[in-house]
N, C-alpha and C positions, 0 to 999 in steps of 0.2 A: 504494500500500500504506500502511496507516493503522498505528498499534502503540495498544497498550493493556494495560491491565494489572485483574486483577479486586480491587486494594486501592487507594485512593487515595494512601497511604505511597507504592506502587510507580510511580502513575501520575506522581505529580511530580518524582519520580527520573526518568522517561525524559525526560519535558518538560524539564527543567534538565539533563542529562547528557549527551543524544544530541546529535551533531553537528548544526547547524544549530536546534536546539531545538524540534522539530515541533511540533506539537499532538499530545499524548499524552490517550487516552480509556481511563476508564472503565467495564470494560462492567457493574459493579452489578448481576450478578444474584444474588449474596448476601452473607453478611455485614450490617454494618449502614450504615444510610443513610449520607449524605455532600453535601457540597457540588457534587462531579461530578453530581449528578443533577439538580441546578438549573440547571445551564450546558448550551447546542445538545452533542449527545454524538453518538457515531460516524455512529448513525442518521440524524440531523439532517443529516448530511453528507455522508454514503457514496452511491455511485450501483450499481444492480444491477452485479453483477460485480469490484468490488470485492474486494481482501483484506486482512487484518490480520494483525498479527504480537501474538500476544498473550504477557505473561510472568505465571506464576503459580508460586504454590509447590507444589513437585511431594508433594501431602500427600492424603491420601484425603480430607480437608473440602475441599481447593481443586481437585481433581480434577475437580469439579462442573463447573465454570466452562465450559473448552472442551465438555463433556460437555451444555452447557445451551445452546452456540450451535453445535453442529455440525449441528443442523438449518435453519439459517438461512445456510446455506453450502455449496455446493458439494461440499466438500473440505475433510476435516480433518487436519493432518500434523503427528505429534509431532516436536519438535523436539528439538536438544541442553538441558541443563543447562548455567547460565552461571552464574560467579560472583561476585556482587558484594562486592566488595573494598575495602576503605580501607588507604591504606597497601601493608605487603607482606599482611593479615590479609585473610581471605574471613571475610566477616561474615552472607553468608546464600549460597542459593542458587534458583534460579529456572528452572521446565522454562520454553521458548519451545515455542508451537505456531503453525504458520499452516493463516490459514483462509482457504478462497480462494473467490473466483465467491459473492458475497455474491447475497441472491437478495431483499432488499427486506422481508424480515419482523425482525423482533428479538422475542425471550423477553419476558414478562410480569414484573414484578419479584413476588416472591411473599411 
């Protein structure tokens, strides 16, 4: 299972935060361009059947995002609401969705 995030703010958060420090990916399918799209990305890596744990913000512009890759996936499952925190203060918030049984295609960037 891969994790990702559809803002690069978000994606070096997991990368630096998460236990053991994974490779956190970018899935860039909107918003504006970034340095994640010039680095090997999930695609580059992923093997059919695969899944991702992707975080985004739960907003009708970012809602797109799992909405843009649930075709290229098996299975889409919304997940909780997480809060990221500094300190004792939640300073944003984040739906988690997974996506499973990846199936070898990805979105077009548009």
């Amino acid at each position: 299972t891969f994790v990702a995030a559809d803002r690069y703010q978000d994606v070096s958060e997991l990368a630096y935060h998460l236990p053991d420090r994974p490779i956190a990916y970018c899935t860039c399918v909107g918003g504006r361009r970034n340095q994640y799209e010039l680095w090997p990305g999930f695609r580059d890596h992923a093997s059919i059947g695969d899944n991702l744990v992707l975080a985004v913000e739960d907003t009708s512009l970012s809602a797109g995002s799992p909405t843009k890759l649930a075709r290229h996936f098996g299975l889409l499952q919304r997940g909780p609401i997480v809060p990221i925190v500094r300190g004792d203060d939640t300073v944003a918030v984040r739906r988690l969705w997974l996506l499973t049984k990846y199936t070898g295609s990805w979105p077009t960037r548009e």
